[in-house]
C-alpha positions in Angstrom: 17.2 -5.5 25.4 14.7 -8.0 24.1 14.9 -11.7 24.1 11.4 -13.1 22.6 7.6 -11.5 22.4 5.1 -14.0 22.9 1.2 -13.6 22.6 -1.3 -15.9 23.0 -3.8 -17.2 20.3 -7.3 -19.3 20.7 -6.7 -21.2 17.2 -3.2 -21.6 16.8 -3.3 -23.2 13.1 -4.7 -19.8 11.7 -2.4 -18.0 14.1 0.2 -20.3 11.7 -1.5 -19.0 8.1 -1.7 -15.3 9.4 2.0 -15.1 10.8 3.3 -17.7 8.3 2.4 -15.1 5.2 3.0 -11.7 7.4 6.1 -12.6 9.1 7.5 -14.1 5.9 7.4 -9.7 4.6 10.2 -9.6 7.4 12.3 -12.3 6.1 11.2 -14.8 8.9 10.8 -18.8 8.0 9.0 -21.6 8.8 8.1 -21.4 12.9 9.6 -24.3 15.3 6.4 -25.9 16.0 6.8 -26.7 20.2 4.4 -28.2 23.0 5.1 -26.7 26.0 4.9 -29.6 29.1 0.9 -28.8 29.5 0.6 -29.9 26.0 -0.1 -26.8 24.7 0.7 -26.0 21.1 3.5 -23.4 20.4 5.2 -21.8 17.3 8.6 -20.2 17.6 9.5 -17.9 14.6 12.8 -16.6 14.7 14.5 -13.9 12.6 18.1 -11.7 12.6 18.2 -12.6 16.5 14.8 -12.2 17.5 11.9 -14.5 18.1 8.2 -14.1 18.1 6.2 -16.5 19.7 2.4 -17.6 19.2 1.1 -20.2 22.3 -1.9 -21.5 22.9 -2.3 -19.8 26.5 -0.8 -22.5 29.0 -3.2 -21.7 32.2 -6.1 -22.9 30.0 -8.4 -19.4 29.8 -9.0 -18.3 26.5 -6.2 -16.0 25.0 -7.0 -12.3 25.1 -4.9 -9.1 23.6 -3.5 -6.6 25.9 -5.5 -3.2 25.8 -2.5 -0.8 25.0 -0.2 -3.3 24.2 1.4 -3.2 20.5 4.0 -5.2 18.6 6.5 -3.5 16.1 8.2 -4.7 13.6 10.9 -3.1 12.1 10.4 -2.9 8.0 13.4 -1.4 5.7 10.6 1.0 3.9 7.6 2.4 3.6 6.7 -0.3 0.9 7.9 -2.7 3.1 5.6 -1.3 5.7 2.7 -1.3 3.3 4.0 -4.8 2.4 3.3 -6.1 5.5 -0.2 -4.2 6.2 -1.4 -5.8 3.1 0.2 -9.0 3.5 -1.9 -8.8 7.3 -5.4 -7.8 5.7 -5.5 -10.1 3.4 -4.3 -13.1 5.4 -7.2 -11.9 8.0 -5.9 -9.0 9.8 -8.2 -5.6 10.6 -6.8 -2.3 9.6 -6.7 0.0 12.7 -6.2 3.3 13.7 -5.0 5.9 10.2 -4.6 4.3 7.0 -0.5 3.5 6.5 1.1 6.5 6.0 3.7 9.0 7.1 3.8 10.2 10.7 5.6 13.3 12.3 6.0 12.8 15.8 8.3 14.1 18.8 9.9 11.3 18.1 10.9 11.7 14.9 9.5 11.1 10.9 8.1 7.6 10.5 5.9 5.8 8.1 3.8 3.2 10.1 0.7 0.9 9.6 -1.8 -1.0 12.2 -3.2 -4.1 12.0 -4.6 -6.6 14.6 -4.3 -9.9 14.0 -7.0 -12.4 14.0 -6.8 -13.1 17.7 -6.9 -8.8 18.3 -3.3 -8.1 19.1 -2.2 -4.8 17.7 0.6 -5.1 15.5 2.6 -2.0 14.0 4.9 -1.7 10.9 7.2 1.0 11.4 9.6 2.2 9.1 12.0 5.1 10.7 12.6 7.8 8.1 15.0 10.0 9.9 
């Protein structure tokens, strides 16, 4: 169903050191670095299909986080869920919401962990346990 996310960041080089050490828990490489016709810097990171992409925003306003919006990524357990959420704080990421930890929902068991990233998007680790 999904072809690419992309978000927007104000200062696109630690955009690179946040998702360069977080995405790298998922198995994702080095980013295509891209300028989009404006001139504005890009970084493609694609993984097992999908791609995840961090631009500098190309109308020229200052990048912003959607309130209610949230990216998940898919991790294989819940150590790979509190992988990531470690990897994210300490590469400058802000916990969010309940500590990592098992959630049962109407949706099923799942462990999950927030983070924003240093530009405020929400980001989610989810691990699906049924």
């Amino acid at each position: 169903m999904f072809s690419h996310v992309m978000i927007g960041s104000n200062d696109i080089e630690r955009s690179k050191q946040f998702y360069d050490a977080v995405l790298a828990t998922l198995g994702a490489g080095e980013p295509l670095h891209n300028k989009a016709n404006s001139g504005h810097a890009r970084l493609f990171y694609r993984h097992d299909g999908s791609i995840f992409c961090v631009s500098e925003p190309i109308n020229g306003e200052e990048a912003t986080f959607a309130n209610g919006g949230t990216i998940a990524f898919k991790c294989s357990s819940p150590e790979h869920v509190q992988q990531f959420y470690d990897t994210a704080v300490a590469h400058g990421g802000d916990a969010c919401e309940d500590p990592p930890g098992q959630r049962d929902t109407s949706l099923g068991a799942m462990y999950l962990a927030y983070v924003r990233d240093p530009d405020g998007n929400k980001l989610c680790a989810i691990h699906r346990t049924e």
